[in-house]
Each structure stands twice: as structure tokens, then as C-alpha cells.
N, C-alpha and C positions, 0 to 999 in steps of 0.2 A: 555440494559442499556448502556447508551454512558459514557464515561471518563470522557467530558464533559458537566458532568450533577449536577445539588447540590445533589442530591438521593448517588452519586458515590461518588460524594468527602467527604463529610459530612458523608454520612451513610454506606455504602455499605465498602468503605476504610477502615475507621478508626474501626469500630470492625474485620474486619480481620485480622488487623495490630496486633489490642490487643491479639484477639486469639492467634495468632501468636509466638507475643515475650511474651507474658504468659509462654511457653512451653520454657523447659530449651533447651541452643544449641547442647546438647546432644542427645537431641530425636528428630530426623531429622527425622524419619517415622511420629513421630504426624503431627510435623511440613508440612510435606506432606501430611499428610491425611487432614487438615486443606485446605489447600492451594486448594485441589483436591475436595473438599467439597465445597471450596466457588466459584472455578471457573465451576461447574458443576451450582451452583446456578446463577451464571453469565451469563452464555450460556443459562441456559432456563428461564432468568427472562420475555422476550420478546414470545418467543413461547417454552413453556413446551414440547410439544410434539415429536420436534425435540433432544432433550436431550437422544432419544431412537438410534438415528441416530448415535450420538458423541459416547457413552459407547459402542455400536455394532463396531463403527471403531474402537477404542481402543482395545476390544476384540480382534478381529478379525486379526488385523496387529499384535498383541502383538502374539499370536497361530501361524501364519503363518510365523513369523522372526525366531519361535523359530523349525518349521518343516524345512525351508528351513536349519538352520544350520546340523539337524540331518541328513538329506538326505546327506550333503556335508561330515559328520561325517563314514556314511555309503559307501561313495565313490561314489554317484551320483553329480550332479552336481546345483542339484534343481531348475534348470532352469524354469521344470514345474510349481513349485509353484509358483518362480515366475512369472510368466506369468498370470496365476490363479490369484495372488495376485492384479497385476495392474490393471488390468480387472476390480474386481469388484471394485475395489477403482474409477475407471475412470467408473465406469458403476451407481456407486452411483452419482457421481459428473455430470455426463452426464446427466440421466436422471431427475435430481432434479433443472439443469440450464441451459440446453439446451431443454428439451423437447420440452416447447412451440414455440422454435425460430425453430426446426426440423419440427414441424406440421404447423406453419404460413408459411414458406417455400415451405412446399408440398406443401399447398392449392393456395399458390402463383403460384409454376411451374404448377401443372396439373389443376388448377382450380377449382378446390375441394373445398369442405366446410364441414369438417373434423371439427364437435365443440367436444373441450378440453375443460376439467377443469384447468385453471392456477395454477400452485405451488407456494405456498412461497417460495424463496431463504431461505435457515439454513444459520443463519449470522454464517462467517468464513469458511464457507464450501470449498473454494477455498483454504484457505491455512492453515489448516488441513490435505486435503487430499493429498495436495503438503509436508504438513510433514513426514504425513505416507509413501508416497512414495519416498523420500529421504532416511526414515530410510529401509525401505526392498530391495532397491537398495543397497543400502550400506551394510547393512550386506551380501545379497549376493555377495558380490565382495567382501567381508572378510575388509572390511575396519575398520566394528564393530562388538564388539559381539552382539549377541540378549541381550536385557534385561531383568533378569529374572523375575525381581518383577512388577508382573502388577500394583502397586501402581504408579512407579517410572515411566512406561510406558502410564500411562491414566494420570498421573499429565504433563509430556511432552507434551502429545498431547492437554492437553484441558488447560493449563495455560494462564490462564484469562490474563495478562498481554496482550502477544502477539496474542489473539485468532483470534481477529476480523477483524486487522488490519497489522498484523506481527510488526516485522519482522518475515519474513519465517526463523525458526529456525531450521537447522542443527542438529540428536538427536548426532552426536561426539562432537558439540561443548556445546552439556550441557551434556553429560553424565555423568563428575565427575561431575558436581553440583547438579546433580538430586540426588546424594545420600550423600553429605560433600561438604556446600560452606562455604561462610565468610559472614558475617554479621556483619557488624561493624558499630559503631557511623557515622565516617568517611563516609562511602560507602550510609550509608543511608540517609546522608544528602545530599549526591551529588544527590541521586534519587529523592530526595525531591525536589532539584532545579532542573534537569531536568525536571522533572514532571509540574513543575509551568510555566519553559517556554513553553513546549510544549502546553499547556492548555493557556497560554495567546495568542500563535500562532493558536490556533484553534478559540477562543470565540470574541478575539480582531479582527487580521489580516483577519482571512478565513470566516468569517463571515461576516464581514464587504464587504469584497471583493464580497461575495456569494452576499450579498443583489446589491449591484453594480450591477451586470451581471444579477442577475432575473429582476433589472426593465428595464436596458437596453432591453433583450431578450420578455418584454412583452409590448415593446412600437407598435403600430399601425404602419403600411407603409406610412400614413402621416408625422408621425414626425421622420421616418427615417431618419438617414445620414451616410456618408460613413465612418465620426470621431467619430462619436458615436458608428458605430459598433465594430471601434479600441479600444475605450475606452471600453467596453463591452467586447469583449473578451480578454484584457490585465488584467481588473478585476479578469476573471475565469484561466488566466494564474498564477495570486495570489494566488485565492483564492484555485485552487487544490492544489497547492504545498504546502502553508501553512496547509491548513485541513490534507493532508496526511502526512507531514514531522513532523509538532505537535502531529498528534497520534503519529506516529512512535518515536518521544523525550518521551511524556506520557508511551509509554509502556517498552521503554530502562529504565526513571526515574523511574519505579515503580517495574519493575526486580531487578535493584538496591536496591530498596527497599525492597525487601524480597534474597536477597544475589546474585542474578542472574546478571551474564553478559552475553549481546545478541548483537549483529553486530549494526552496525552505517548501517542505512537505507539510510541515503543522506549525501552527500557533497556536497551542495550549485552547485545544476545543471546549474541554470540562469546563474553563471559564466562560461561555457563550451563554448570553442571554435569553438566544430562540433557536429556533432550527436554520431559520436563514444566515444566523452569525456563523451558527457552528460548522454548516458546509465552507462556509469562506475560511475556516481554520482546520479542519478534518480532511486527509488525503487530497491539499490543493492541487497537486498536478494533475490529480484526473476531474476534479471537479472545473476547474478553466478548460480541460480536454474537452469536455462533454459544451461547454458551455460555448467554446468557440468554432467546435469543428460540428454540432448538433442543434443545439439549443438556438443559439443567434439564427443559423440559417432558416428554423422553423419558424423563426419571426419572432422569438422569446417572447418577453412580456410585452411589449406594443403592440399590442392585439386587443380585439374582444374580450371578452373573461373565459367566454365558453373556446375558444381557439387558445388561449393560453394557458388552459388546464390541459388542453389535449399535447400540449409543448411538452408541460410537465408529464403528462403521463406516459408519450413516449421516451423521454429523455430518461426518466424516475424507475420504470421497465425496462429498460437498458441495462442502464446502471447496475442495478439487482442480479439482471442475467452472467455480467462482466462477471459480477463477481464469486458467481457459481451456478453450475447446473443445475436445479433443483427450484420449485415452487416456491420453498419457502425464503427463496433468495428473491423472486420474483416480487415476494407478497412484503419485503420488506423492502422495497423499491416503490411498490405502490404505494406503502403507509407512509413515506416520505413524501410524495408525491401530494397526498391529499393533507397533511400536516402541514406542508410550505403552501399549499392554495389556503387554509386556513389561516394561519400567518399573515397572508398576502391582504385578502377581502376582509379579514374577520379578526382574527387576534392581535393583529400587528401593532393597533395604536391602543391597545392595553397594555403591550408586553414593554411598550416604551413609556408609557406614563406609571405605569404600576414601580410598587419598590424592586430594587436591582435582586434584594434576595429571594423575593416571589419569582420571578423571571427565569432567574438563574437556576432553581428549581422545578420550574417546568420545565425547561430545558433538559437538565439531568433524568428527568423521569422519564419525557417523551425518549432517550438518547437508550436507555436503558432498556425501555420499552422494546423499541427497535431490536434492541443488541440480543433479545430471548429468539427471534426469528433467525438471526445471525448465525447465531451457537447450534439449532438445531439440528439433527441430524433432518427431520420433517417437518411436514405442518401436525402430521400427529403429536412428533414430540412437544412441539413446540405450546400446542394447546395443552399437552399435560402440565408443563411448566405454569403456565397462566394459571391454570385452576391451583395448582398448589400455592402459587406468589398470590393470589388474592382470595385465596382463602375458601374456592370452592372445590376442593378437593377431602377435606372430613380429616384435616389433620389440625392438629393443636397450634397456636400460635406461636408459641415458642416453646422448648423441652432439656431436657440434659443434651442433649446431641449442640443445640445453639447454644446452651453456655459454652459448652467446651469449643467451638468453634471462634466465639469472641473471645474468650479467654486469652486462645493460642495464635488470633489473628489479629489480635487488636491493634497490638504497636504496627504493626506491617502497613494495614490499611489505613492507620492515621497517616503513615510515611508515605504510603504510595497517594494518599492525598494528596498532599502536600507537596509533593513532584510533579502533579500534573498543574502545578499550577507554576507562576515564571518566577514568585519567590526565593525560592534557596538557590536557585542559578543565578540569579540577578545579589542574593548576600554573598553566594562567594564570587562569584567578579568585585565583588566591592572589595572583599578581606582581601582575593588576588594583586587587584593595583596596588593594595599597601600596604601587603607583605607577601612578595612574588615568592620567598621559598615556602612558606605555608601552601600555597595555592599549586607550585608544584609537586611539593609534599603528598598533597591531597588527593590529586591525579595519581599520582602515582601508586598511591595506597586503595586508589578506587579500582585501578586497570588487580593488583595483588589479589585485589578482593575476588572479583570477577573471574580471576583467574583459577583461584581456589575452585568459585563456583562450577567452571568448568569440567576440571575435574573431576569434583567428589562430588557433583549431582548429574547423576542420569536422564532427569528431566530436560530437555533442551528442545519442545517443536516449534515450528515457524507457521505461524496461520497462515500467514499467506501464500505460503506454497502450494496451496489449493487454489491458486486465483492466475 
């Protein structure tokens, strides 16, 4: 079930909301068993059977947060479990999203023909299991207690808000609200507008953007050109940012909505000067994940140069893996990798003395660069794209196919410009404070919009449901 879907917003939402605030503020266990009831309905609306997967990790990390604290009670160090613990948590995660890319592989190096059955991906399975092991790190290094109430502990892990899409949530930064938040008029109307924008940035902007790039990406080598494939992937530079930063506003607005506060996912990355800005503003919950529970322990940057490139390169190969099976998810892990050691030794005190608009534009290019390894289906594809984007593919620079494509796209990606940056959200908070019914006017005619969109466009996918 997508956020952005009418099933969700219409159906699915609004009787859990009622359940919900049915139940007085006092009984915060209903309140959670609701919650934990409709986000297990949630998770297996698409594939029931994996719902056996989610309650076993819930189980399973909730038993084993609560052996490692005894052992430590007892004067061991619990080390073992944990170790035990990661294990199976990366050995679920492993074999359920990497398997197949492990046997294409093989069959690839030795030449084998090794046939597999392909798995479904369990939607959220990646940051879930990134929850679970934030929370048994943590408690092992005493940072938390265990949780005792497996209520409190299965409705953390599997809260529908965040499930699919994060933010990657922290279990110290909801611990008190897993058991006494606030829920106010107040707090739930700000969820209600976060929620509206995120969802008009998903069904308007990244949709719009999405169709941009699929018909650029299915046009023939004849009506190739070298503007068109810029225009193409400036589209899908939109359109991810939008589809992932709009869920991530839907799932912050709708936490809000049931009393929950969860970390700010983005800060307007398109405006970053370097590659190092841009990580601190592009998908912050897992870029602090990596950084706290990875990076720091491998000794981060206080190190040699040669040991803190080897930081980055495991950390940067991760990362890439996390976020899909395949090489060329690998190889744009690595290209980050070696771009922030450049940065680091070698660009860094240009990109801070140089003008803000040179900066800002290598940034965009390196960003974009990236985003072609991203979209690929391979590393094949992905070199084909490169020779057409710079012109060694034996196509024209630009042709009737790129007029018509600026023509019919132009207002769009001036607008989706101009979104990505804190402007128009920051002029209408202004018109909002001084003249409140305009601004809910405006909301309101943006959720109508959206809603439209819903319906009468067929186009609706979620990238990151492949993660």
C-alpha cells in the first residue's frame, strides 16, 4: 500500500485515525495496540506472507536486547549475543536481497548456470533491519535500556509511518513516546500539512518528473541527442529527490499525526556546495546510521589518509549495496567514496574559497553524475547513457525530439527547481502568518490538486521500494 494512493488516504488513514482518537489519552497501550494492528495490516497488505518475517524480527531482537543486558547484569560482556544477533539480522537481510545478485555473479565469474528461484524484496526490509540493529548496538554499549514491553517494541519496529521508506528511526529517539507522547490539535494539524505537501511532491512533482525520464530513457538511437539525454536525466535528478523527500514529509506529517516525532530526512540537498554538504542534507537518517554505528567505529577520519580512505571505502560499498543488488549500485558507492576523499585532501579548500555559483555547480554535476549509475538497470546501461550525455555515442547535439521535449517541459522543471530549493516554502510561511485563511486556502487547494492527480494519473511508482 503506497501513501500515495486514494485506498491510503481515503481508506486505510482515516479509520485508523478514528480507532485511534476513539481511545481516551490515557490508554496509551490501546492506543498502541491499534497502531501495531494496523501497521502489521499495512506491511502485509501487498505480500501477507512476509508479515511472518517482520513479527520473528520483532521477536527475536526484543529476546536478544533483553539476554544481552542480563549477561552484562551477570558480569559478562555480551558480546557474544551480540555478534549472534547481527548475524542473523544481516543474514535475513542478506539472503532475502542479495541472494540473487550473489548467484548471477557466480554464474558470471565461473561460468556456471546455477538456475535460482528469485525472491520478492519484503517492502522495508532494509530499514527495519537497520532499526533492529541500531537498537541491540545500542543497548549493548548501554546507551539504552532493553525494552520490556514487546508491545512497545513490535509497534517501534514495524510503525507504518516510517516502515517503507524511513526515516531510519533511532529506538532512544522514540523511546519516551513509545510509551506517553502529546497529541494535540496543534501538532496534528502541522502533520496534516506536512503530510499534504509531501504527497503533492510525490503525485505532482516526482511523477511528473518520473514520466519525463521514462519517455526520454525509451526513446530509439535515432532520435537520440546529447540535450535530450540532459534533459532526461535532470528529470530523474527531480524526480528521486522529490518521490523520496515527499515520502519522507508524508511519513514525518503523519508521525505527527498520531503524536510522534521523527528526524527531518532532507535539507534541500540541490542547494549543497560539495559532495560533503550534500551527504549531510540527502537521506540524513541513514547517512548518521552509517556514520555512527560504521564509520566512527572504523576510526572515521582520525586516522592516516591511507586507513581513512579504506573507512570510506568500506562505509561508501555499503552504502551502495544497501541500496540495491547489483554492481552498478556498488560502483556508485564507490564513486562517492573516491569524490569525498577528493574533497577531503584535494578539493576541499577550492570549493570553499571559489564563487558559491561554481561550487554549487560542481556539486549538481558530480550529483547527477552519480544519479546515471542510480537509474540503471546495469553497468551496461549505464555506459550507454554516458556515451550519449557526452557526446560519444554519434548522435546530434540537439534535434526536433529536444525542442519538443523543452517546449513541453519547461515550466515544469523551472517549478520543480525551484521546489528544491527552501524559497516558496519559506514565501508561503510568510503570506501564512499574515493572512492564515489564504494559507489554508492553499493547502487545501494543493491536497484537491494532488488528489485529482491521483486519480486521473496512472503513473504513481515509489523508487524506493526497491530498497
Amino acid at each position: 500500500m503506497l501513501f500515495s494512493s486514494i485506498l491510503f488516504v481515503f481508506g486505510f488513514l482515516p479509520i485508523v485515525l478514528l480507532l485511534y482518537y476513539a481511545v481516551p489519552r490515557r490508554r496509551m497501550k490501546i492506543r498502541n495496540i491499534i497502531l501495531l494492528a494496523a501497521s502489521l495490516v499495512f506491511y502485509s497488505w501487498g505480500e501477507p506472507v512476509y508479515i511472518v518475517l517482520m513479527i520473528y524480527s520483532a521477536i527475536f531482537n526484543y529476546y536478544m536486547a533483553l539476554q544481552i543486558e542480563f549477561e552484562k547484569y551477570r558480569g559478562g560482556s555480551g558480546k557474544k549475543n551480540l555478534i549472534f544477533t547481527l548475524i542473523v539480522n544481516l543474514f535475513i537481510l542478506g539472503f532475502f536481497k542479495y541472494f540473487g545478485f550473489l548467484m548471477d555473479t557466480l554464474n558470471a565469474l565461473a561460468g556456471t548456470h546455477i538456475h535460482y528461484t528469485a525472491l520478492a524484496l519484503p517492502i522495508g526490509i532494509s530499514f527495519y533491519t537497520f532499526q533492529a540493529l541500531s537498537y541491540i548496538i545500542d543497548v549493548y554499549r548501554g546507551r539504552v535500556k532493553p525494552q520490556r514491553r514487546l508491545l512497545n517494541f513490535a509497534l517501534y519496529l514495524t510503525l507504518f509511518p516510517q516502515l517503507i521508506a524511513g526515516p531510519i528511526v533511532k529506538y532512544r529517539d522514540v523511546e519516551q513516546q513509545l510509551q506517553n507522547r502529546v497529541c494535540t490539535r496543534l501538532k496534528f494539524g502541522q502533520g496534516a500539512e506536512r503530510f499534504i505537501w509531501g504527497l503533492a511532491k510525490k503525485v505532482i512533482l516526482a511523477n511528473g518528473f518520473g514520466e519525463l525520464f521514462t519517455a526520454v530513457s525509451a526513446l530509439p538511437h535515432d532520435r537520440a541527442a546529447v540535450l535530450t539525454g540532459w534533459i532526461g536525466l535532470i528529470g530523474y535528478t527531480l524526480q528521486i529527490y522529490f518521490d523520496f523527500s515527499g515520502y519522507s514529509d508524508m511519513a514525518i506529517g503523519l508521525g505527527k499525526m498520531f503524536g510522534f516525532e521523527f528526524m527531518e530526512n532532507f535539507n534541500y540537498p540541490y542547494i549543497s556546495r560539495s559532495i560533503t554538504e550534500f551527504w549531510r542534507r540527502w537521506h540524513i537518517s541513514l547517512s548518521t546510521w552509517f556514520r555512527e554505528y560504521l564509520y566512527f567505529p572504523l576510526g572515521g577520519s582520525r586516522v592516516r589518509p591511507a586507513r581513512h580512505f579504506f573507512n570510506l571505502f568500506v562505509v561508501w560499498a555499503l552504502t551502495g549495496l544497501w541500496h540495491g543488488a547489483s554492481w552498478n549500485f556498488v560502483v556508485w558507492g564507490l564513486y562517492y567514496c573516491l569524490v569525498l576523499t577528493l574533497e577531503k585532501y584535494v578539493l576541499g579548500k577550492y570549493l570553499d574559497k571559489g564563487p558559491s555559483w561554481l561550487s554549487h555547480l560542481y556539486a549538481i554535476l558530480i550529483v547527477m553524475i552519480g544519479w546515471v549509475f542510480f537509474a540503471a538497470e546495469s553497468m551496461t546501461d549505464a555506459a550507454g547513457c554516458f556515451r550519449i550525455l557526452f557526446g560519444l555515442s554519434h548522435v546530434p547535439f540537439a534535434n526536433a525530439t529536444t525542442l519538443y521535449y523543452l517546449r513541453t517541459n519547461l515550466v515544469m522543471l523551472i517549478i520543480g527547481t525551484a521546489a528544491a530549493t527552501p524559497v516558496p516554502i519559506r514565501k508561503f510561511g510568510q503570506l501564512t502568518r499574515r493572512y492564515p485563511a489564504i494559507g489554508l486556502f492553499g493547502i487545501f487547494f494543493v491536497f484537491i490538486l494532488s488528489t485529482a492527480y491521483l486519480i486521473y494519473s496512472s503513473y504513481n511508482p515509489f523508487l524506493y521500494f526497491r530498497f
